[in-house]
N, C-alpha and C positions, 0 to 999 in steps of 0.2 A: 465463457460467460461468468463463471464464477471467480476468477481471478480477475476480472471486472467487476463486479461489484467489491469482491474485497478490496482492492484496492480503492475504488471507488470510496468506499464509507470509512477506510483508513485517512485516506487525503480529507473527507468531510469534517471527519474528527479535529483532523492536525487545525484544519481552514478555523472551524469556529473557534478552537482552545486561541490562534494567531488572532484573529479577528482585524488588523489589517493586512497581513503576510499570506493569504490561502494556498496560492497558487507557489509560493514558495513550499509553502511547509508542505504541501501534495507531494511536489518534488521530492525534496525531503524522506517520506513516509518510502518511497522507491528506492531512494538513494540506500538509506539504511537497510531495507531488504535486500538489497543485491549485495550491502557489505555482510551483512548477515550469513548469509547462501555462500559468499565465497568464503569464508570462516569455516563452515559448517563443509564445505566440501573439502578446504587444505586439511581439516580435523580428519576428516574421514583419510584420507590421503596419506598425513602421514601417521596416521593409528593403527591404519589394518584394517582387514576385514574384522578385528576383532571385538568394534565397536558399533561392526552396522547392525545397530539393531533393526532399522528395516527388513534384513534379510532373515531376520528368526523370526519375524510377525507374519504369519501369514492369511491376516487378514486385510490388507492391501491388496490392490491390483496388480497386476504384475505388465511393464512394457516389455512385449517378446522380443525384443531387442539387447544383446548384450551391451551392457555400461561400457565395452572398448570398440564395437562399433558406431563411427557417425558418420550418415552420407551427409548430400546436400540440403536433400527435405528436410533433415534433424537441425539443421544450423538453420536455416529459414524460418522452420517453424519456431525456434527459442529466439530468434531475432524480432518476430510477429511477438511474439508471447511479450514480450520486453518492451514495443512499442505498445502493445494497446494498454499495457499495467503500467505504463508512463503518464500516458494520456487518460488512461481511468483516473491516477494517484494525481491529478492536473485539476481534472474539472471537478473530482471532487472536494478540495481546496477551494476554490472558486466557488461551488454553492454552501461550503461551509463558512465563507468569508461573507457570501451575499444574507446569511441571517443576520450579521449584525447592520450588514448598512439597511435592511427593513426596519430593524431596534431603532437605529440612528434617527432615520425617516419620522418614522411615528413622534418623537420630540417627550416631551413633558410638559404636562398647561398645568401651572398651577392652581389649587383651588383656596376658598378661601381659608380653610383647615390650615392647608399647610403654611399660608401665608402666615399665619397666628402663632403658628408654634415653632 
């Protein structure tokens, strides 16, 4: 749920700054996470344990799973993970693009002020 709404209000963001692009720039908000993450993992990779700082903080949680084992459930469940932070980082672009077509909607009537000046 939370990597649903984050994503979620990441894509909202990208939708209004695009104001016609939303559902792009959602996209987008995921794409660059995931290039992000695999950066952050080839760093880790080829640096060493000497740079995880995760592993000397220990006030994170910890998965009782070693980082070299992965079954089935682990690939399915990041495959899940991946699609609903696609389709969160989606429709949140979409309601971030639909504040401006309500903007759009509304119009401007001019008054007699502005006609004068």
């Amino acid at each position: 749920m939370i990597l649903f709404l984050s994503y979620y209000c990441g894509g909202y963001v990208a939708g209004r700054m695009a104001r016609f692009n939303g559902i792009r720039q959602g996209l987008m908000v995921w794409f660059w996470a995931i290039i992000v993450a695999v950066l952050v993992a080839l760093l880790g990779l080829f640096a060493g344990p000497r740079f995880n700082i995760l592993a000397t903080v220990n006030s994170f949680p910890r998965i009782p799973v070693n980082e070299g084992q992965l079954s089935t459930i682990g690939i399915i469940a990041a495959l899940v993970v991946a699609a609903v932070t696609l389709i969160a980082a989606a429709l949140g672009g979409l309601a971030g693009m639909h504040y401006h077509r309500r903007v759009d909607r509304a119009g401007f009537t001019p008054t007699a002020e502005d006609v004068e000046a």
